[in-house]
N, C-alpha and C positions, 0 to 999 in steps of 0.2 A: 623653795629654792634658797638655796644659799647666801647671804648677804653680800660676799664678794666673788661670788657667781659671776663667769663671766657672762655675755649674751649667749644664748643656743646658736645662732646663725654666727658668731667669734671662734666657737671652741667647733663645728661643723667645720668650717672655711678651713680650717689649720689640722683637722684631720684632713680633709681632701687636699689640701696641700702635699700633706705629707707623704700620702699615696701619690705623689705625680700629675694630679688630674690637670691639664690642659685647660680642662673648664671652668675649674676652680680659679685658676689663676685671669680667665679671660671675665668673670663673674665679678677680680675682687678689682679689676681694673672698671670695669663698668660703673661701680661703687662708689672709687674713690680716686681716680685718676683727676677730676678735677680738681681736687682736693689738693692733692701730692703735686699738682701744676703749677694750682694759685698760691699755695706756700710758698714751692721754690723760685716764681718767678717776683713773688711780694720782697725774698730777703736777695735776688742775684739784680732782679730788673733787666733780666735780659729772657727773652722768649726762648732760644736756641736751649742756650742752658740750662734754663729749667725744662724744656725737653729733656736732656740728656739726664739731669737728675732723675726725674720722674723713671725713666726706661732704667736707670740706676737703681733707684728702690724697687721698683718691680721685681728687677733681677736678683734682687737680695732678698728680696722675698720668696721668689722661688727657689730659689737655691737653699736659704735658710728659713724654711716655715716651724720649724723647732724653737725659732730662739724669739718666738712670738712665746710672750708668760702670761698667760690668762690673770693669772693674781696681779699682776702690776697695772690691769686695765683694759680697755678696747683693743679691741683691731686698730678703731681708726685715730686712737692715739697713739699706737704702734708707729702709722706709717706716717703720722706728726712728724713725730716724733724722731724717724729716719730721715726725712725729708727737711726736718732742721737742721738735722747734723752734717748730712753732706751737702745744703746748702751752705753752709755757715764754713766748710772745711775747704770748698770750693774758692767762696768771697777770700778766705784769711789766702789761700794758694795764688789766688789772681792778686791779691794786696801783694808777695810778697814778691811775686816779677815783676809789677810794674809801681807799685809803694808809694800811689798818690796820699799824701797828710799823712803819711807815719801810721804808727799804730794807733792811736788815740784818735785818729777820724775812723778807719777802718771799724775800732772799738764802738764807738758812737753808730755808725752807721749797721753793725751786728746789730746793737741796741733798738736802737729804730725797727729795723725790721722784726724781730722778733716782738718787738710790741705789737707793730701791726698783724702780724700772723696767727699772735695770738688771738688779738683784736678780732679778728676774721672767724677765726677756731671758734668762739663765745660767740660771735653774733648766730653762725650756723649750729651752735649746738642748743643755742637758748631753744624753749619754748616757743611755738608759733605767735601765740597772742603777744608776747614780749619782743619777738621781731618785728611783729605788724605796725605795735606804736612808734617802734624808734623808728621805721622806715619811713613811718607817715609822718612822726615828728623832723628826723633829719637828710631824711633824703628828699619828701615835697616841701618839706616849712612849711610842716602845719603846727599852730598849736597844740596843747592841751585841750579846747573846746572842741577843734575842728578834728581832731583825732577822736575824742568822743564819740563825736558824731559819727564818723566816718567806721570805726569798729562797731556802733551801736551799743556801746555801754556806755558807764555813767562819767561825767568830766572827771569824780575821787578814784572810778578805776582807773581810767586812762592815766594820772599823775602816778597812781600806785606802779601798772606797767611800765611807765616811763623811768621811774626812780629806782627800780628795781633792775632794769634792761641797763639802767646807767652807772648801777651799783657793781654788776657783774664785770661792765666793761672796762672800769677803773680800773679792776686787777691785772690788765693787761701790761698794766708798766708795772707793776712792785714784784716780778719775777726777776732772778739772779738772773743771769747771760749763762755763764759757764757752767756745764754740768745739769742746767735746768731741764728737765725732760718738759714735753707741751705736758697742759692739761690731763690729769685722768690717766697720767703714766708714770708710777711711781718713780720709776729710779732709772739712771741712764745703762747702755748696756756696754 
């Protein structure tokens, strides 16, 4: 296979898209509708809204399953990726009727959420083992011993997964805002 091959089950999806298939489309919701939910409701913070986005990207997907580009990356940074933008075009549209803190809070708060989104994006694309210790380390408080123990490897693995899982997450701030595509999707469309 190819180096920048996409997945079989990417480049599948996007042929049956493109033939019409109904099932296709009911399969890539099944997928990744959580996804496209917890994005858009992590940068609007409102439920409704991020419904409508979600049923937004969907719709843009079916309608345009062409302008998914296997070389630029996944599927499911594809629909990151849509579900950034029309969350983010959304927030700057609701800033501009009702224009609480100007632009430079609206700016800050794009900021924010997109950190966490991505934040989000990295925790569910890491590796299992590398999810298991951060979860044990920052979601129970547990140590580095008690997470050892508790995956059953060694206290040097557990610090290794843990600094590793912590390495990843960092990059969640040092992306631009504008223009940035998520993760693993080269370039905006």
């Amino acid at each position: 296979m190819a180096e920048n091959a996409p997945p079989r089950w990417d480049r599948r999806m996007q042929q049956r898209l493109s033939r019409g298939e109904a099932a296709a489309l009911g399969e890539m919701y099944d997928r990744f509708a959580a996804l496209v939910h917890s994005q858009a409701n992590r940068v609007l913070d409102d439920e409704d809204a991020a419904d409508v986005v979600t049923r937004e990207v969907f719709g843009y997907v079916w309608e345009n399953p062409d302008m998914y580009d296997p070389k630029q990356g996944s599927m499911r940074a594809w629909l990151a990726f849509l579900t950034h933008r029309e969350s983010v075009r959304r927030l700057r549209d609701a800033a501009d009727d009702d224009g609480p803190g100007g632009p430079d809070a609206l700016d800050e708060r794009v900021r924010r959420a997109t950190a966490a989104a991505r934040a989000d994006y990295i925790v569910s694309s890491m590796p299992a083992p590398l999810r298991a210790a951060l979860e044990l380390a920052y979601v129970q408080r547990r140590d580095y011993r008690q997470t050892a123990a508790d995956l059953g490897v060694t206290e040097d693995e557990a610090r290794r997964r843990l600094r590793l899982g912590l390495q990843l997450l960092s990059t969640a701030r040092t992306r631009p805002v504008e223009g940035a595509p998520p993760p693993g999707y080269g370039r905006a469309l």
